[in-house]
C-alpha positions as CSV (number, residue, x, y, z in Angstrom):
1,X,93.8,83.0,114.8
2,X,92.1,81.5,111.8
3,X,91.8,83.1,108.7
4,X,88.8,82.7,106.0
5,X,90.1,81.4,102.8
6,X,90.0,84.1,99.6
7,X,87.1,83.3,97.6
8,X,87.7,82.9,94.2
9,X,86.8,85.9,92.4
10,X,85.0,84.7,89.2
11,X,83.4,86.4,86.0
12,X,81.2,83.6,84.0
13,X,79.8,84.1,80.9
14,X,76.8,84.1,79.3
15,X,77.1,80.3,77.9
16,X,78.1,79.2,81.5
17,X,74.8,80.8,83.1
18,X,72.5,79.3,80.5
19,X,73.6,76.1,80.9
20,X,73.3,76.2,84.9
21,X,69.9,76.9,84.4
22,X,69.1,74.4,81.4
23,X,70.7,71.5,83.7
24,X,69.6,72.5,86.9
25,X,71.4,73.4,89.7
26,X,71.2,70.4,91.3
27,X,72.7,67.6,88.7
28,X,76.6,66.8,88.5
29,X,77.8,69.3,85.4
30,X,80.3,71.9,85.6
31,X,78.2,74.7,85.2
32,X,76.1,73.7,87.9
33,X,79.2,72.4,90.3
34,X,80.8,76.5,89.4
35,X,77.3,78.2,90.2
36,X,77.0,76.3,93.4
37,X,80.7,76.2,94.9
38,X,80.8,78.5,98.3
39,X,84.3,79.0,97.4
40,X,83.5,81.5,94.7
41,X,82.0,85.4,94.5
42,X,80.8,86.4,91.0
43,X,81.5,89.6,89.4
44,X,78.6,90.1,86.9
45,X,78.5,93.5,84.3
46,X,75.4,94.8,82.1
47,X,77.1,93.2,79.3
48,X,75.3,89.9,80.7
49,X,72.2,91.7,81.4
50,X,71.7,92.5,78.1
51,X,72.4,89.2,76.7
52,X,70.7,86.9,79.5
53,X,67.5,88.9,80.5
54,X,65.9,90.4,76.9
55,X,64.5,86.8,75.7
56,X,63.2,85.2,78.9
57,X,61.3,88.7,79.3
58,X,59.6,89.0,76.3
59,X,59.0,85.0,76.1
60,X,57.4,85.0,79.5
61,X,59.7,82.4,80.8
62,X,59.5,83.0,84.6
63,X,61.5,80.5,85.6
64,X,64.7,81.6,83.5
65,X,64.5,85.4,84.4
66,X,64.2,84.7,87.9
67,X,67.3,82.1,87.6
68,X,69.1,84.3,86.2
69,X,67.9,87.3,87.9
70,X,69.0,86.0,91.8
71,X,72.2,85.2,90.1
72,X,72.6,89.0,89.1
73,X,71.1,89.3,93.4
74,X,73.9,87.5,94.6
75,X,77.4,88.7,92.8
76,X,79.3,90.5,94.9
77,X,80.2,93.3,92.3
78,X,77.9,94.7,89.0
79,X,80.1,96.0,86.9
80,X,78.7,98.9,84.4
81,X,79.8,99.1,81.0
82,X,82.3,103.0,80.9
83,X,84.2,104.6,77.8
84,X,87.6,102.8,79.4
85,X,86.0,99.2,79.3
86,X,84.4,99.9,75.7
87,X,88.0,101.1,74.9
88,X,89.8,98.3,76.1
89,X,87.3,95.8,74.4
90,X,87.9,97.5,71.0
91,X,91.6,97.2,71.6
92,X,90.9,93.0,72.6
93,X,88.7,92.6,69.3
94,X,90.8,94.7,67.0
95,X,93.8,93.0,68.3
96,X,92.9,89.1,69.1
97,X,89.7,89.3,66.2
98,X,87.5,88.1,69.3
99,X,83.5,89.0,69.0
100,X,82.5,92.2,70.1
101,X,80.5,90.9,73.4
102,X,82.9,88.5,74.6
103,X,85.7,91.4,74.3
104,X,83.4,93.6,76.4
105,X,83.5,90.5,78.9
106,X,87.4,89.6,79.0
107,X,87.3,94.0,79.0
108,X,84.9,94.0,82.3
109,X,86.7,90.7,84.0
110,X,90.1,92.7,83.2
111,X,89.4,95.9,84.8
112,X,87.3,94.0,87.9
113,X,90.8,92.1,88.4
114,X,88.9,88.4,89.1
115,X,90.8,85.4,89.2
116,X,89.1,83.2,86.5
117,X,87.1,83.7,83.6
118,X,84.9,80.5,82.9
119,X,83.1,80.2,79.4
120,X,81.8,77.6,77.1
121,X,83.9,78.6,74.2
122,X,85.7,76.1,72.6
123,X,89.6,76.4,73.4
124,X,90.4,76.6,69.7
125,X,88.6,80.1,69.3
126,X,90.3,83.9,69.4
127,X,88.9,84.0,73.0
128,X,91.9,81.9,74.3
129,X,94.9,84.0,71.8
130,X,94.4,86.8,73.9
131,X,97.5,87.5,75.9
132,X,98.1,89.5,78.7
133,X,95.5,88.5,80.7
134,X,95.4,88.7,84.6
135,X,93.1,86.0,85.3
136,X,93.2,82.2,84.4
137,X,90.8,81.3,81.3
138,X,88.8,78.0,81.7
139,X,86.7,76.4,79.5
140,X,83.8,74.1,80.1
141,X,82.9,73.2,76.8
């Protein structure tokens, strides 16, 4: 009996989905090779609505909001901000001085238990002092 492999459960943010789009989906880059490899399933929160969708909507950039809008389609869980993820995210940034929003993410990719956390941050910032963690950390700056 064969068995299907385990996808890689993957949160990606915000810096990773801008740059899939700004590339195109189609040339060799890494946030264009993480967007498009089958062997992933992306966990996605509100947290990245909020900072992806706002700009392209009152721009009028089509193209962007629906880019970024199929990508929302397609995860295979939405995570919604909740008082225990908020808590948890105050803990990271009080802790680990990381920025507010990216605490909310490591907070949302903590509590959705994914496998890897992909971000364009460079390696040198708080983001990657944060110990503890239950997922790899990758950076593709």
């Amino acid at each position: 009996m064969m068995t299907t492999p385990k996808l890689i459960r993957t949160y990606l943010d915000t810096g990773v989905i801008m740059r899939g789009f700004q590339v195109g989906l189609k040339i060799k880059d890494p946030a264009s090779n993480i967007l498009t490899d089958p062997r992933r399933e992306f966990v996605v929160s509100d947290v990245l609505k909020i900072e992806l969708l706002p700009k392209p909507r009152f721009h009028k950039q089509a193209k962007e909001l629906d880019f970024y809008e199929r990508f929302f389609r397609q995860a295979v869980l939405q995570v919604e901000t909740t008082p225990a993820i908020m808590a948890r995210a105050i803990d990271l940034a009080s802790q680990f001085n990381v920025a507010s929003c990216d605490a909310l993410h490591l907070s949302v990719a903590i509590g959705a238990n994914v496998d890897e956390f992909i971000t364009t941050e460079k390696p040198q910032k708080p983001f990657f002092q944060v110990t503890g963690l239950n997922f790899q950390m990758t950076s593709i700056y």
